[in-house]
N, C-alpha and C positions, 0 to 999 in steps of 0.2 A: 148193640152189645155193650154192656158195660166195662169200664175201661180198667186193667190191674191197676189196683194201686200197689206201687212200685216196694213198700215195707209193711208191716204189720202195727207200723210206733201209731200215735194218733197225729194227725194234720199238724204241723206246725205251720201256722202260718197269719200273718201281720194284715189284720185288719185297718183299712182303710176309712172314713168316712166315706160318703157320696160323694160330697161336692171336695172333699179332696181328690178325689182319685179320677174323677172328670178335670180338674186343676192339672194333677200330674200329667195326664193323658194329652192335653191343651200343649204343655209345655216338654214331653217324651224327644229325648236325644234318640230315642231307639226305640222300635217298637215290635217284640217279636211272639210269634202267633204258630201253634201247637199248628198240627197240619190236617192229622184223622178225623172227622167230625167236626172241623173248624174251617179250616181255610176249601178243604174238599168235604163231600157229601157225605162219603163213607170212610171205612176201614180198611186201610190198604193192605194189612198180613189177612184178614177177612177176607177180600177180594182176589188175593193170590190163593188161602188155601179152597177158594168153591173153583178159582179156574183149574185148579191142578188136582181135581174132585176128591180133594179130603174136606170143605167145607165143614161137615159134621163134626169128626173127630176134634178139630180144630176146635168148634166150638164149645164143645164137650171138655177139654182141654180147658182151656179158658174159665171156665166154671168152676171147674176142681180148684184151677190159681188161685179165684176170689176167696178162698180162705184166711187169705194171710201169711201162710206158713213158707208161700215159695219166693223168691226173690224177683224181682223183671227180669236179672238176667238168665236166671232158671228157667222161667217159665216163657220167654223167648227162646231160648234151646231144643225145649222139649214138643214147641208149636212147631219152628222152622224144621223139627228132625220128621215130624210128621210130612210136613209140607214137601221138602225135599225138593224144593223148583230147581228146575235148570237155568240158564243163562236162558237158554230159546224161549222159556214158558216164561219168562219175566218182560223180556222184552213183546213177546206178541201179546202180553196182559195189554205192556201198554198201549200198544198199535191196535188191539181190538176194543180193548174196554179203556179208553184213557181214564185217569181220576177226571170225577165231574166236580167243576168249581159251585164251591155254596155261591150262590147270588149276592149281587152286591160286592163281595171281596177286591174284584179287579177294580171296582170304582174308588174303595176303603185304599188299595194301597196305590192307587194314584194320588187320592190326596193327598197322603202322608211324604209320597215323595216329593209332588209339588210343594210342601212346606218341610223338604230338606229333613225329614225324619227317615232314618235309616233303617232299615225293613227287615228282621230275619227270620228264619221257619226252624222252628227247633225240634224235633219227631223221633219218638220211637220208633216208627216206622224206618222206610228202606229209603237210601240215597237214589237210585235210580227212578226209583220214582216222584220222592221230591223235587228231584232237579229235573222231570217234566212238568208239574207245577208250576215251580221257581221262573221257567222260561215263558211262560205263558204271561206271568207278572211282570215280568219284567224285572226280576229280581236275582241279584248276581248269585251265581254259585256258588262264591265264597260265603255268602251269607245263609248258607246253608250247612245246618248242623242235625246228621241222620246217621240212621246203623249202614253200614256197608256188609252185604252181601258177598261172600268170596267163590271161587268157580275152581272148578280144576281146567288146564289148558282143554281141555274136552268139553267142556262146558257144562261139565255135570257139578252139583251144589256140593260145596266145601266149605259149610260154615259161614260165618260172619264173623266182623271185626269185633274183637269184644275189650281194643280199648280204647274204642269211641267213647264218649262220657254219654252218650246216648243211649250204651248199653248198659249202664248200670243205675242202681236206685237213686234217687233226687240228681239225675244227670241231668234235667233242665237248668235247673240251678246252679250246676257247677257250669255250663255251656253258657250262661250270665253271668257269670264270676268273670269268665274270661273274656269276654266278653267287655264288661268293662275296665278290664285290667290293663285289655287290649287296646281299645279306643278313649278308655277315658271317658266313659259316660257318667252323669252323675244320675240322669234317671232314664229308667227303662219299664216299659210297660208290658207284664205279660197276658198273652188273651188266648184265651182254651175252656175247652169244654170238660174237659176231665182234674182229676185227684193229683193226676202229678202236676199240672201246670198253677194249680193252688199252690201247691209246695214250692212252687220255683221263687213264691213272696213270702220273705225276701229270698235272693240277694235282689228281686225284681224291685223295683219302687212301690209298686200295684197291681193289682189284679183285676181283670173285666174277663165275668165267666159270661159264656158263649152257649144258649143252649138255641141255635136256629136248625140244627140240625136232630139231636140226641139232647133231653132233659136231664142232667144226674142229679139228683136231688141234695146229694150233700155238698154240691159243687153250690150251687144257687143258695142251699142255705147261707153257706159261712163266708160268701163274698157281696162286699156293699152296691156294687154296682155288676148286675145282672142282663144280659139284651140278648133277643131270640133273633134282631137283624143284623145286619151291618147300617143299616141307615141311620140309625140312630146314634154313631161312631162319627159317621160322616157330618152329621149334623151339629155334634158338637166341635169337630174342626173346625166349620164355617164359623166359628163365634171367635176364631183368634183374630 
């Protein structure tokens, strides 16, 4: 499914050479990687609304947003009010369907730690479900930046947080603002397969679109360095 893009403006966003942006990547204080069709197989609001059998309407939903007209956090509102999960249907998504890891990834961010580059997963998507990911990687929770999900003491769906920077338009890129505001990084590399994680360069250093899962075609067009693996990420680690 094709992913919203988060405003109606066109792409802003800072192209790269090749062999700079392999350069940056080489030398990345930080390196953080969209989660939906990136670091996992699928769509994780996708995959909540077919187990809580609105799958359809959802996507139907979805469709109408690629117009342009709606905002991400509109059109996050009016997906999850369909959805309507509880606390139980989220958790047993995860215990029955867990997210399945894109191949490769667990090896991508072992290397990266073994060369002391800091790892984080920035998502539209939901917090409970990234941070079953995140644990698999071995990647701290702190370094996890996602929509949270709210509950009423009952366990039935009250919403979600909406002033995570996750939930609003070019929130990747403000969640790398802080990012390096926080740490002090001078380069940061982001890797996604969709239109918002283009947008997040800058404040990112770079950009490496990701299509080993989902093709987007204006993604691949307007970014210099393109891969359908991870292997070939890994590959260019081994040359430091």
């Amino acid at each position: 499914m094709p992913k919203l893009s988060r405003s109606s403006k066109p792409l802003q966003y800072t192209m790269t050479t090749l062999s700079q942006t392999k350069e940056l990547f080489r030398r990345a204080e930080a390196v953080c990687f969209d989660v939906d069709s990136t670091v996992i197989r699928e769509e994780g609001i996708d995959e909540l609304a077919k187990f809580c059998g609105v799958g359809d309407a959802v996507t139907e939903m979805t469709r109408k947003a690629m117009g342009g007209s709606m905002t991400f956090k509109t059109a996050l509102t009016e997906r999850l009010s369909i959805i309507r999960c509880s606390r139980e249907q989220v958790n047993k998504l995860i215990t029955d369907h867990p997210p399945q890891l894109t191949p490769g990834i667990r090896e991508l961010v072992d290397s990266l730690h073994q060369r002391n580059m800091k790892v984080f997963l920035i998502s539209g998507g939901f917090r409970c479900i990234v941070e079953h990911v995140a644990a698999q990687l071995n990647i701290p929770q702190h370094h996890v930046y996602a929509n949270r999900l709210k509950f009423y003491f009952n366990g039935e769906y009250a919403g979600f947080d909406e002033s995570q920077p996750t939930a609003e338009s070019g929130g990747k890129g403000k969640v790398i603002s802080i990012l390096k505001e926080q740490y002090g990084f001078k380069t940061v590399v982001m890797i996604g397969d969709g239109a918002t994680d283009l947008e997040a360069c800058p404040p990112a250093s770079a950009f490496i679109g990701f299509g080993g899962n989902v093709v987007r075609q204006q993604v691949k067009e307007r970014c210099s360095w393109y891969v359908t693996g991870f292997g070939e990420l890994i590959e260019e680690l081994e040359k430091i």
